[in-house]
C-alpha positions in Angstrom: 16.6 -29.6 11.2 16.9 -25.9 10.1 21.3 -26.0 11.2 20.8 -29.2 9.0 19.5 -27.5 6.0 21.6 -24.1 6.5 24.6 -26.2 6.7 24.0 -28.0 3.8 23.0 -24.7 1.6 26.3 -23.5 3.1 28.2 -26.4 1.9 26.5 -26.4 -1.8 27.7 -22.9 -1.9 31.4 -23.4 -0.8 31.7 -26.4 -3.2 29.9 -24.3 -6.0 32.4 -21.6 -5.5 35.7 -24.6 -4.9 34.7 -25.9 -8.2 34.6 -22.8 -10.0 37.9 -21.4 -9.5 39.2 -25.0 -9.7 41.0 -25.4 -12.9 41.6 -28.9 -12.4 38.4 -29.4 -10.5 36.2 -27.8 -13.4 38.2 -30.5 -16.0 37.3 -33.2 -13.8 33.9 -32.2 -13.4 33.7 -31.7 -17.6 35.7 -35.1 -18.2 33.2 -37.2 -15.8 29.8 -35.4 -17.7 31.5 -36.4 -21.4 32.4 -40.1 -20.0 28.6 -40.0 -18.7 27.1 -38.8 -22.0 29.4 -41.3 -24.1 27.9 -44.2 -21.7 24.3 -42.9 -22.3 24.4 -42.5 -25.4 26.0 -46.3 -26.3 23.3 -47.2 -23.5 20.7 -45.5 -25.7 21.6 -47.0 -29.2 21.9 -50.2 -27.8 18.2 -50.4 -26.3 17.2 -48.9 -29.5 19.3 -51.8 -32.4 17.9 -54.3 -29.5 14.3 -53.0 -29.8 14.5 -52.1 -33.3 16.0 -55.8 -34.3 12.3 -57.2 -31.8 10.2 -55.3 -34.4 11.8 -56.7 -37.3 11.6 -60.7 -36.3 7.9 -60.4 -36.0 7.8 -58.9 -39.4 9.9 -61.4 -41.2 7.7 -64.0 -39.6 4.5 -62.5 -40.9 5.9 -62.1 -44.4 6.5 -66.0 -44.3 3.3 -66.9 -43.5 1.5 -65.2 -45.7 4.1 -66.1 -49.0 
């Protein structure tokens, strides 16, 4: 278990250090997190028009009953 771990702290760090003098590696890296924030965020205003469009049906249906 502990050539395990070691080998995988060994790995993280050669990867760490690939990645950083990696032009192209460090543009894919930034490229993948923007695609993954663009996602997450259309992910995130659509749960919130879908929950915000929930709270407004119930609403419209009150008003009617009581006009």
């Amino acid at each position: 278990m502990e050539k395990f771990i070691a080998g995988m702290a060994a790995g993280m760090m050669l990867g760490a250090l690939w990645v950083t003098n990696s032009n192209k590696t460090r543009a894919l890296v930034r490229r993948g997190q923007e695609e993954c924030k663009e996602k997450l965020d259309a992910y995130i205003d659509e749960k919130l028009a879908s929950m915000g469009g929930e709270e407004e049906e119930p609403a419209r249906k009150k008003r009617s009953r009581t006009e």
